[in-house]
C-alpha positions as CSV (number, residue, x, y, z in Angstrom):
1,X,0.0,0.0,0.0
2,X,0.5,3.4,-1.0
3,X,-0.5,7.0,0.1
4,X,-2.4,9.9,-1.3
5,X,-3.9,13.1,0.1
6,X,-7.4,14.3,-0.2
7,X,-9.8,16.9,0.6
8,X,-11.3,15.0,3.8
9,X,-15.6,16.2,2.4
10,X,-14.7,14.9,-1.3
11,X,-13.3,12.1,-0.5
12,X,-15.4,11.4,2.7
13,X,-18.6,11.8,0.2
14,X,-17.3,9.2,-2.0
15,X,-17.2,6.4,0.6
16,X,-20.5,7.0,1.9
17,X,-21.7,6.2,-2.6
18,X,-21.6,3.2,-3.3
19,X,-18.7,1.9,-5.4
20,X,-15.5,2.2,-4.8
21,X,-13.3,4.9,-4.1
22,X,-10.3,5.6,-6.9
23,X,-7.3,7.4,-7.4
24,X,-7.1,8.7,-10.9
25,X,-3.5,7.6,-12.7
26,X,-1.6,9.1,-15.4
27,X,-3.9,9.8,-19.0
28,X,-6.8,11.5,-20.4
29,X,-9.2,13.5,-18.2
30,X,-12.3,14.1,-19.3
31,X,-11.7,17.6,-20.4
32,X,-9.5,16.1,-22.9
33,X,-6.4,17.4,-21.0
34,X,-3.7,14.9,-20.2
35,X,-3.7,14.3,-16.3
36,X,-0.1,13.5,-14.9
37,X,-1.4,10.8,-12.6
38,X,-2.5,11.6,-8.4
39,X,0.5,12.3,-6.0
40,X,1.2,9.6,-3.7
41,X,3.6,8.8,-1.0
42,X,5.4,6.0,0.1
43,X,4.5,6.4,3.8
44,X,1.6,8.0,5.7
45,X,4.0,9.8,7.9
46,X,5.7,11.4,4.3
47,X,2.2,12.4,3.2
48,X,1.3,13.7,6.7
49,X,4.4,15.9,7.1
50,X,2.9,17.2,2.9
51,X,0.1,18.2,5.1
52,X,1.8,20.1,7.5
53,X,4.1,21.7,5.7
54,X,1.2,23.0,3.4
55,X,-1.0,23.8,6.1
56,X,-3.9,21.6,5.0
57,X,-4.2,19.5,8.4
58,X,-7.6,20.7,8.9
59,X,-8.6,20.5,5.5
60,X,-7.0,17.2,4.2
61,X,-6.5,13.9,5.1
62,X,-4.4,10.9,4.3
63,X,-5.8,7.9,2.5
64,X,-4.3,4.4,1.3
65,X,-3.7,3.3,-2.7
66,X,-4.0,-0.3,-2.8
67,X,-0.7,0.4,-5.5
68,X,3.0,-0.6,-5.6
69,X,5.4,2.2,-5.2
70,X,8.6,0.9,-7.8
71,X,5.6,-0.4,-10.4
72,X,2.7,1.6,-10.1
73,X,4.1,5.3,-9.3
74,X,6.8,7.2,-11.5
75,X,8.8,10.5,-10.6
76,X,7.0,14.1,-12.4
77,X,10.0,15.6,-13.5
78,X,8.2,18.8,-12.8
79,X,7.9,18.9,-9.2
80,X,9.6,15.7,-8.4
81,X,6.9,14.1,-6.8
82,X,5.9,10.7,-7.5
83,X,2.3,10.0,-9.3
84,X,0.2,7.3,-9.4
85,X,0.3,5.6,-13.4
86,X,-3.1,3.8,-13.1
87,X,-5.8,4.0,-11.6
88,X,-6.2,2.2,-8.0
89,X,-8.6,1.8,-4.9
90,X,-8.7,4.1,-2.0
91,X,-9.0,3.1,1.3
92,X,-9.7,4.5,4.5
93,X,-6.7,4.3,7.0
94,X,-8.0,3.0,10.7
């Protein structure tokens, strides 16, 4: 497992519809744009310290990616994060 961030209502709304939750991966949104793939982490603690350093605590939470970090994440070259290549489950952490 994997992490991601997320604006706690959106993705809190998801899990109460039924379906699962997903991360978006790397391709074609549906504006036609190319999407670069979500930004994950490979710890919670990494993607909590985002948080805080960004100030969104109160906003935005930390979810799991049921994703591999080596196979399913690749480095942007523009920011140097890592983002998710295909699409993959969210789940809530306990």
């Amino acid at each position: 497992m994997i992490y991601c961030i997320g604006l706690r209502m959106k993705y809190e709304r998801a899990f109460a519809a039924p379906g699962p939750v997903i991360k978006l991966g790397r391709g074609v949104g549906s504006d036609g744009r190319q999407y670069p793939g979500g930004r994950v982490w490979p710890t919670a603690a990494d993607a909590k310290r985002f948080l805080a350093g960004k100030g969104l605590d109160a906003t935005h939470d930390v979810y799991g990616v049921l994703a591999e970090w080596e196979s399913d994440t690749v480095t942007d070259e523009a920011d140097q994060t890592r983002r998710l290549v295909r699409n993959a489950a969210v789940v809530r952490l306990t």
